[in-house]
N, C-alpha and C positions, 0 to 999 in steps of 0.2 A: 731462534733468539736474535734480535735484533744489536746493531752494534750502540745501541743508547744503553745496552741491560748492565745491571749491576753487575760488580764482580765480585762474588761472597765465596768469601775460603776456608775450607777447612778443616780441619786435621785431615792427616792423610794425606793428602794433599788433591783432596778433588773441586773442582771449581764447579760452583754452582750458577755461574752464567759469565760466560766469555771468557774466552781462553788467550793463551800466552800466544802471540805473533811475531813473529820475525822480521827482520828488513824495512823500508821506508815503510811499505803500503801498510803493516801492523800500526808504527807507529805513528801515522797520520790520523788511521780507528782508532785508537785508543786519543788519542788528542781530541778530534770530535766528540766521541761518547762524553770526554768531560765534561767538555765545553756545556753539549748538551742535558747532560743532569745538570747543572750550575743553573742554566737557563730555566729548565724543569721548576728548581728547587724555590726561583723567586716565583713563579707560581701558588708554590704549596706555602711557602708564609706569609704570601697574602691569604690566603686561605685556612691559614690555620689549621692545613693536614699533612701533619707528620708521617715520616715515611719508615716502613717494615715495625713500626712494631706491636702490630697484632696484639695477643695476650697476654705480650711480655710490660716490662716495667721500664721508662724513659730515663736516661741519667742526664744530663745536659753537660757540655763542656767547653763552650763557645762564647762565656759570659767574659772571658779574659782575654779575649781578643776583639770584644766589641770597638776598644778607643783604637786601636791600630786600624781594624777595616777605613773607622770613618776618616782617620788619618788617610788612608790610602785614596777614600774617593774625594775628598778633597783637594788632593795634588792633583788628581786628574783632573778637576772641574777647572781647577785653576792655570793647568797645563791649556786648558781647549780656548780659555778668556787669551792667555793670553797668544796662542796661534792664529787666532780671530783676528788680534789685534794686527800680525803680523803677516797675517795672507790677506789683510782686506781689499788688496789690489791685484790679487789671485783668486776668482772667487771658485775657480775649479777647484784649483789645489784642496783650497778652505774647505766644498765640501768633502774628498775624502778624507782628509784630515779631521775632521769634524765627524763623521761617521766611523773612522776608527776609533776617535776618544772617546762616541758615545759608547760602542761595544766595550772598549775597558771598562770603562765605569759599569756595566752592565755584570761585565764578568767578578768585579770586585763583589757588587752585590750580590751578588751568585753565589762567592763561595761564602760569605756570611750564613746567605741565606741557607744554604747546603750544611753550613756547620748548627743552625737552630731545628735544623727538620729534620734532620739526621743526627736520633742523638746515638749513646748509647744502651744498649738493649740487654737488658738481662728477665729470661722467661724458662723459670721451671716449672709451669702447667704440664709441660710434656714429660713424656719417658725419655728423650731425647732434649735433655736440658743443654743449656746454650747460653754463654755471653756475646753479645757481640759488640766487637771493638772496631768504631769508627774515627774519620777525619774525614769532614767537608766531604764531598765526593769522589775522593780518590782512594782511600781507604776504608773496606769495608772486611773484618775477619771474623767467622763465626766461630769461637773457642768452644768445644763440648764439655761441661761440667767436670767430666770423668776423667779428662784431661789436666786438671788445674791441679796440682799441687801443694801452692802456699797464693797468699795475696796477701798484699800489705802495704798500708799508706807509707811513701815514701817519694818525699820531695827531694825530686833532682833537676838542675836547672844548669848543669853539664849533658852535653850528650856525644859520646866519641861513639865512631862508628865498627860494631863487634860482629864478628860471626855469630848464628842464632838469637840476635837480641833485635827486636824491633822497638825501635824507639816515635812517639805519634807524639811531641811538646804540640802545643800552644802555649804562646807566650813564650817560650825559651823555657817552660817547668813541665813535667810530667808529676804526677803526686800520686799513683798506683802503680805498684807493681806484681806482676801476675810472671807467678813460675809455673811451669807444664812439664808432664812428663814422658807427653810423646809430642813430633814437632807439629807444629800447624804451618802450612803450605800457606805465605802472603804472597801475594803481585806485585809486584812495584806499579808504580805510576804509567809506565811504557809497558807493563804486562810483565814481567820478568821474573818466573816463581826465585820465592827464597825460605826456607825454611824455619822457621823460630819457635827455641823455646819457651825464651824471656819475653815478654812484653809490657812496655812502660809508657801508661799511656794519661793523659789529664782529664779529670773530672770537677766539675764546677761545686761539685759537694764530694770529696772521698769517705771524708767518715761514712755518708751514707751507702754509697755503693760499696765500698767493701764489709758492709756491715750486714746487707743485704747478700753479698758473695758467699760470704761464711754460713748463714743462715742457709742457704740456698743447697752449698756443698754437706751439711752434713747430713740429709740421709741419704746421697749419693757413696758419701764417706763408708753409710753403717752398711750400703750393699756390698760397697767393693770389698 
């Protein structure tokens, strides 16, 4: 498994591609790998190919952070005008200056592009049903159906930080919330397993995907 592979977690805590690292040289890999999906990700929305979801059903969540991204690459663009202005009797400096802000800009559009292609994923085709709850390319957790307990639209736009509760805002709101009754194993960003059983995460439609969850859980409900 190469260090660009996703990192999909869950229950239980087994990782299904790249593992938890230690010390600088882990988290340099895990920095890259980001870097690299992001890069990946403007690829596939020019393209139009969303990524992992197979047979399952797409949720989107990234429609509330569209004004902030362009917010974001607009500082930049504006940042490099006016460096320009300011190294134009440095023309070395200029250019790495210039090649760093175009790589920002690059990355911004990255994780847009990461949060449109990546949505979330909910597929009960299988005997092994599954939601899976993402962010942009750092967060990716596959919850087993069997595991889920309760769901329910709930807008919080607080978010303090709790033992077993993963919290994914965009926008400063999350509007799902998903109780479990055994924990699912997430990674942090640098790799760092943590265990949760809450998880509160934004969807650009809730009614739908939790309407969709319930549906989904009840003949899992009439096995168990």
């Amino acid at each position: 498994m190469s260090a660009a592979a996703d990192t999909v977690t869950t229950a239980g805590g087994a990782s299904a591609g790249g593992t938890s690292a230690g010390g600088a040289l882990g988290t340099v890999r895990h920095l890259v790998a980001h870097e690299v999906r992001l890069l990946a990700s403007i690829g596939r929305w020019v393209a139009r190919r969303p990524h992992g979801i197979g047979r399952g059903r797409a949720f989107s969540y990234g429609r509330g952070q569209g004004a902030m991204m362009f917010g974001f690459g607009f500082v930049s663009v504006l940042e490099s005008v006016c460096m320009a202005v300011l190294l134009r009797n440095h023309p070395a400096v200029h250019r790495v200056v210039f090649a760093l802000d175009v790589y920002t800009l690059l990355l911004i559009v990255g994780m847009h592009a990461a949060s449109v292609t990546r949505p979330h994923v909910l597929d009960d085709t299988e005997d092994e049903a599954f939601l899976r709850i993402r962010r942009a390319a750092h967060v990716d957790v596959r919850v087993p159906l069997t595991a889920i307990t309760s769901v329910r639209r709930e807008l919080v736009t607080t978010h303090e930080k709790r033992d077993g509760r993963l919290d994914l805002a965009i926008g400063a709101q999350t509007t799902i919330t998903l109780e479990l009754s055994s924990p699912v194993r997430h990674f942090t960003f640098l790799g760092r397993p943590k265990d949760v059983t809450m998880i509160r995460f934004h969807a650009d439609e809730p009614e739908a995907l939790v309407r969709e969850i319930r549906t989904a859980l009840e003949p899992v409900q009439e096995l168990t």
